[in-house]
N, C-alpha and C positions, 0 to 999 in steps of 0.2 A: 504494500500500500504506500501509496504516495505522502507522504507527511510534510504539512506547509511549515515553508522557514518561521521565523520569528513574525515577520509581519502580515503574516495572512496569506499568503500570496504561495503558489505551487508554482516553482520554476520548472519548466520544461524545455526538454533539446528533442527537438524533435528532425528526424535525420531521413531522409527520402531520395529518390534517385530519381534518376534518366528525365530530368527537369521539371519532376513534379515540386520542387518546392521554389522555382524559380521566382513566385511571385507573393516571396512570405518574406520578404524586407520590408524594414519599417519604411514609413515617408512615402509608399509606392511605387519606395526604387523595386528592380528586379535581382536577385541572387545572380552572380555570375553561373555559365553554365563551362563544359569544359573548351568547347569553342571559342569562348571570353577571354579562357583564363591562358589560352594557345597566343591568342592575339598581345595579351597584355604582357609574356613573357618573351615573344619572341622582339615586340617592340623594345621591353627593357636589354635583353642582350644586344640586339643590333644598337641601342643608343650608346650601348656601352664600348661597342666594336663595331663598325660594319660588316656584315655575314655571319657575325656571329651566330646567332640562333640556325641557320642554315649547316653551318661546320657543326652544328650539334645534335642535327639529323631533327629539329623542329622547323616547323612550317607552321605560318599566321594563320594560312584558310584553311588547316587540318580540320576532320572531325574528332569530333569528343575519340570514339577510340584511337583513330591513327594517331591522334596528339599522348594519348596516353600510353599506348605502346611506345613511341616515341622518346616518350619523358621517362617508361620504365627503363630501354635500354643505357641512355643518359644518365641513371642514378646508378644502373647495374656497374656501368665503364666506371664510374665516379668510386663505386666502392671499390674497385680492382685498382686502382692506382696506384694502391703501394707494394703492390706486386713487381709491377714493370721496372725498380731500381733496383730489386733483387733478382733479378730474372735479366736481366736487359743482355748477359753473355750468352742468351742462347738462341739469341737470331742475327740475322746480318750474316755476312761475308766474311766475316772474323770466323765463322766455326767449319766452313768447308775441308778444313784438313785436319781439323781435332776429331779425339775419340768419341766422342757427342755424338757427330756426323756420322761416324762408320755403323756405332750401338744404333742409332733412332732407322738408319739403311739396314741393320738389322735386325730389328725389330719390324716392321715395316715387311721385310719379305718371307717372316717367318709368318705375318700376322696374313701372308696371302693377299697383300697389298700390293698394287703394282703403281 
């Protein structure tokens, strides 16, 4: 059961999707939807850089999902970053004649990979 604060009154959060609560801001504004919220971030990265929001695989006139697929992959790379400075000896041109190269060549043709 719901039990009111101190002053009478029942706070509620109430939580809805696919833009059914788009029009439960106060003042008559509208709740951004995910469309909105593509346009407002890809505006703020390009002010910040030119192309940027582009170099980070977002688009203004996405829709709500391809924006949010988008934004997942974006947060996914963002969390792997600190991979890539411990890791950074095992790509490039530098490993062509190391033992890396020969193991991962075979492994690779053991695994029936060609």
């Amino acid at each position: 059961m719901i039990q009111p604060n101190y002053d009478g009154f029942v706070r509620l959060l109430l939580i809805t999707g696919a833009g059914a609560s788009r029009n439960l801001a106060p003042d008559g504004s509208t709740l951004s939807l995910m469309t909105d919220w593509a346009r407002h971030l890809c505006t703020a990265l390009d002010e910040r850089e030119a192309g940027l929001a582009g170099a980070c695989g977002l688009r203004s006139g996405a829709s709500g999902p391809a924006f949010e697929e988008s934004l997942g992959l974006l947060l996914r790379w963002a969390q792997m970053q600190h991979f890539a400075e411990r890791f950074k000896g095992l790509g490039g041109p530098s490993l062509a004649r190391t033992p890396i190269t020969r193991s991962r060549r075979s492994t690779t043709l053991r695994a029936g990979c060609r």
